[in-house]
N, C-alpha and C positions, 0 to 999 in steps of 0.2 A: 550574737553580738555583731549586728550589722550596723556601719555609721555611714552618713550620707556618703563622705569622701575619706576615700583610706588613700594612703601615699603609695603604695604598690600601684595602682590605676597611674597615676601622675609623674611617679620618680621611678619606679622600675622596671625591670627586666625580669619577664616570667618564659619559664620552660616547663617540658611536662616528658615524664619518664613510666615506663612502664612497671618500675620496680623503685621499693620505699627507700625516702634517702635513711640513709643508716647515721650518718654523721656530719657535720660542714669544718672544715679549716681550712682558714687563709696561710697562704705559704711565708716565708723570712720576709720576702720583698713588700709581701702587705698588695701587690699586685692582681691576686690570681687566688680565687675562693676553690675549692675542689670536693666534690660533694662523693663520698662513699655509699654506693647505692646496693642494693641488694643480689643484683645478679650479679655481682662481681666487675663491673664496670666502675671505673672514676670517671667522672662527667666534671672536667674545667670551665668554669667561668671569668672573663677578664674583668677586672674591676676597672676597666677604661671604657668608656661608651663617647666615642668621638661623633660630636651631632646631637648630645644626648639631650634629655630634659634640664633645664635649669633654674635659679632663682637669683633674678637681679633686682639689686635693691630701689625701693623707688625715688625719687627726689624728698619728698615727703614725708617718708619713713617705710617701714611695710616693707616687702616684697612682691615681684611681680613674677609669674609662673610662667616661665618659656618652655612651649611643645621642644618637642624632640624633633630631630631636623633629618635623622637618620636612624635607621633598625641596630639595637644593639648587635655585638658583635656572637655567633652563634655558639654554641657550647662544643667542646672540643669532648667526646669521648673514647675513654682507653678500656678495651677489655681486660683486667687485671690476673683475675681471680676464676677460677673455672667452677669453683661455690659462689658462696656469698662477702663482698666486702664486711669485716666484723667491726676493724680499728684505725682508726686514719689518724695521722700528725704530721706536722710541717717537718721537713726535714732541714736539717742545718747546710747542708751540701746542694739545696734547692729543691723546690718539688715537692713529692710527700714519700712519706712511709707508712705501707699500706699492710694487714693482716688480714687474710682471710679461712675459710674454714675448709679449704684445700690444704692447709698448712705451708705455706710461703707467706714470706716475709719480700716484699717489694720494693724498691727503689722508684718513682717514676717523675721524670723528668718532665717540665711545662712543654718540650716538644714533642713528646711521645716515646723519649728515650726509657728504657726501662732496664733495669738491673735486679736479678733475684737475688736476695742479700741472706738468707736462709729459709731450708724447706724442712720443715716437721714433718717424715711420714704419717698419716692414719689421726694426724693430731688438729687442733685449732690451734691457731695465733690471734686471737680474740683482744688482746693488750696490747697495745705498741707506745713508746712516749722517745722523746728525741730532745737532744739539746745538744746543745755550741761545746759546751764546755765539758762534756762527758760521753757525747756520741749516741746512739741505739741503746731501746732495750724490747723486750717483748716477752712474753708471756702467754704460752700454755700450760693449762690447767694449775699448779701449784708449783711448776717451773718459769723461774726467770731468767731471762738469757740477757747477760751486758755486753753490748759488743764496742765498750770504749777501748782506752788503751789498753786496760788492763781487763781483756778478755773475762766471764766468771759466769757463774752459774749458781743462781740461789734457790732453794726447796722450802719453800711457803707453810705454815699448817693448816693452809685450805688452799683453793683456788683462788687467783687471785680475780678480783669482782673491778679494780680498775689503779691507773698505775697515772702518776705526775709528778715532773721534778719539780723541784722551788725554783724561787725566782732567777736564783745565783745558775741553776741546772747544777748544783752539785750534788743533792741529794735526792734521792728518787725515792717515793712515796707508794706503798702497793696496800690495797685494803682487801680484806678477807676475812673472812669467819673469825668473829675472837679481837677484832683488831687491825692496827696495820701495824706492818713493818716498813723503816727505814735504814734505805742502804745508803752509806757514802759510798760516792766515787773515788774519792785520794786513797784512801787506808780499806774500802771495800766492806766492813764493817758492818753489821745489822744493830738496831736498837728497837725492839718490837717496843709497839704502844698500845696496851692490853685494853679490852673493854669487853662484856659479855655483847654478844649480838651478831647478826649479818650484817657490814658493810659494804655499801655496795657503791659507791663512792668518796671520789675524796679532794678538798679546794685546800692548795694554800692561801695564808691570809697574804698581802702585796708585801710584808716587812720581813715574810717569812719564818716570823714567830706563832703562826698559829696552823693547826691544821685542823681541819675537820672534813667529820663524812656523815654521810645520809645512810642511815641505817633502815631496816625492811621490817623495822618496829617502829615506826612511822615519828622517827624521832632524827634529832642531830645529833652526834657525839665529838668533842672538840677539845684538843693539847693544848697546852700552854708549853711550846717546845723548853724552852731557859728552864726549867723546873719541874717541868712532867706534870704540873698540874691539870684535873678534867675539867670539862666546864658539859653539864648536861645542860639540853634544848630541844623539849618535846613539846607536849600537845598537837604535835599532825593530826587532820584527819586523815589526809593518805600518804605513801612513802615521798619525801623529798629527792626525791630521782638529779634534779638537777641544783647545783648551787656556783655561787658566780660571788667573788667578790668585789666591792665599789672599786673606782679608781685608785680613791684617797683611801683605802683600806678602813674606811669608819664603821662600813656596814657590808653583811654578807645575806645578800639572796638569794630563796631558795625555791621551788615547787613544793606541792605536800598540801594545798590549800586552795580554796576555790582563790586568791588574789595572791601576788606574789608578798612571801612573808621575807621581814626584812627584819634582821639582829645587829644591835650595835655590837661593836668591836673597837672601839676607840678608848680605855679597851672594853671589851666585855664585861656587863655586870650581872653579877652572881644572880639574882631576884629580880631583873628586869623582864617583862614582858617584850615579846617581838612587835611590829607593828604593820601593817599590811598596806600595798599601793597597790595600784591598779582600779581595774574594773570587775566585781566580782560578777563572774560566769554561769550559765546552769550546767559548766562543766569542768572538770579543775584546769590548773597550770600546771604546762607539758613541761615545759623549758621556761631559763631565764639566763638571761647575757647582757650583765654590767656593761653600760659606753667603757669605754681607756681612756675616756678624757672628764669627761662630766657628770657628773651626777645623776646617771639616768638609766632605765632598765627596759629593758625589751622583755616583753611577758612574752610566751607562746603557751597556745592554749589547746586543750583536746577538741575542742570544737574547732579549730584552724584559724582561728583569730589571733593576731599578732599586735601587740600598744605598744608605746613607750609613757613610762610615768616616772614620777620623783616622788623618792621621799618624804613625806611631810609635803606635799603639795598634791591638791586635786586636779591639775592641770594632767591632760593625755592628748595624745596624737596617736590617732590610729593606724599603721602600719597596712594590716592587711583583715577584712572581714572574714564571718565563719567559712568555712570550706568543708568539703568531705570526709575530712579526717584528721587527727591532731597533725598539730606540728610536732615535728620529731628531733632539730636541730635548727641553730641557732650559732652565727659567731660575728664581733663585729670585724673590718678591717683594724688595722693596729692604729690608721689614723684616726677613727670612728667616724668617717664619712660614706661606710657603704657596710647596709647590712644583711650577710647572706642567711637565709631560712630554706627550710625543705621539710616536707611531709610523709607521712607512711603510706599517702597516695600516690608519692613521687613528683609533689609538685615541687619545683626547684625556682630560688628567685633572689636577684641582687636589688637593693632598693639604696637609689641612692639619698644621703641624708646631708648636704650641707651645714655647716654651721651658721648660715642666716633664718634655720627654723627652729636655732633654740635661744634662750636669751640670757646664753653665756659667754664671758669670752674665754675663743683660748687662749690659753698658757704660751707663756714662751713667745 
């Protein structure tokens, strides 16, 4: 999937690492992207490029494409982890919070300050998720560890496969064999949500009334929280590894297909067919990462090609063409003007994306 001109050449900043990125998150500030890499290093990138590439509007209409006037600013790397980085999340206190298969649980600061926040002998910390309003949590093997106010420790009936609070960060989401459990924060409390299968993922919907996860029977499986109701969503040809919900929470997409498959949820209907965007590949989609503002998706593909498309429209802008190996993550900034990717080859890269190259406006 090669296009004449991909925005990576024009609007971004690329880097190249010896080891595969594992994960991308942008920190609270929406400033500073941090890619968890394989050797145990966190590799910072600033989402400011003073000099950088730009697009100013023409008299006319259109846009006009100004070079870069100056070299991005270079990537900052921290040794973290004496294995490998497994789980990375922004943290509320600044920075990220890092897990790796050393079994340390990391603090690390945008200036290179670092704090070990807990260490598992002989164990992984593979799960990590963080929020404002509840603090740490993390997770080895079928143990979960809260480090909010009210310290605790929860016992899984599998391991747990991946972990994310809701919107509010009051309730923390952990998927595993059989289902997921939810833990509240206030009262600590468990509410398992049963379902046969491996899950190995799990999206809230943006209202907080839905959850689902991508199961390794090449299907969705999805709550109606208010009720406990399921809502099944199969036909995959392969596991839907990654899912992202819209802005406006109308629609949830996923991997699992050679194009990114896209389910309403406005709300969901029982008999509806999904519907697919994109470009279909002679190789599926790796990843996918809803804009925060607009109606728009960043496919990432096993061949290392990276789009953005819409819903119900055959319009695409090409990100980045094939490469040497999938892309493996994917997140946008919170203002959705800069979007970071990274590969299992360890390529690493910020692209920046103004809102003069879509023909939306924002909000607010």
């Amino acid at each position: 999937m090669n296009a004449p001109h991909v925005l990576i050449d024009l609007l971004g900043a690329c880097w190249e690492s010896d080891a595969a990125v594992v994960e991308v998150v942008w920190d609270r500030s929406g400033q500073c992207a941090g890619f968890a890499l394989g050797d145990g290093t966190l590799a910072l990138a600033t989402g400011v490029w003073e000099g950088g590439p730009r697009l100013e509007p023409r008299e006319r209409g259109g846009v006009e494409f100004v070079q870069a006037q100056a070299p991005p600013a270079p990537l900052t790397r921290f040794a973290v982890h004496e294995g490998a980085c497994l789980a990375l999340a922004a943290d509320p206190a600044g920075g990220f919070l890092s897990g790796g298969d050393d079994g340390r649980l990391v603090h690390l600061l945008l200036d290179g300050a670092s704090e070990l926040i807990a260490h598992e002998a002989g164990a992984w910390i593979d799960r990590v998720a963080a929020s404002e309003a509840s603090g740490r949590a993390y997770a080895c093997g079928r143990r979960v560890h809260w480090l909010g106010p009210k310290p605790a420790c929860l016992m899984l009936p599998g391991s747990a496969t991946a972990m994310a609070f809701d919107p509010a960060g009051t309730r923390l989401a952990i998927s595993h064999q059989g289902g997921v459990t939810l833990w509240a924060a206030d009262t600590l409390r468990e509410r398992p949500l049963k379902w046969p299968g491996y899950h190995r993922n799990v999206a809230w919907s943006r209202d907080g009334r839905y959850l689902v996860t991508g199961m390794e029977e090449n299907a969705l499986h999805g709550w109606r929280l208010p009720d406990g109701a399921d809502i099944e969503m199969g036909g995959y040809p392969g596991q839907p590894r990654s899912l992202s919900f819209s802005a406006d929470g109308r629609f949830l997409a996923t991997s699992g297909g050679m194009r990114a498959v896209c389910w309403r949820f406005d709300p969901p209907g029982a008999n509806e067919e999904p519907h697919e965007c994109g470009l279909a590949s002679k190789t599926p989609v790796s990843v996918v990462a809803c804009h925060p503002v607009h109606p728009l998706i960043a496919v990432g593909y096993h061949s290392g090609a990276v789009l953005l498309c819409q819903p119900g429209s055959s319009d695409l802008l090409f990100i980045k063409g094939d490469g040497s190996s999938p892309v493996s993550a994917m997140a946008w900034s919170p203002d959705g003007r800069r979007l970071a990717l990274g590969t299992e080859a360890g390529e690493l890269a910020l692209v920046f994306l103004p809102d003069e190259l879509f023909r939306f406006r924002r909000r607010g």
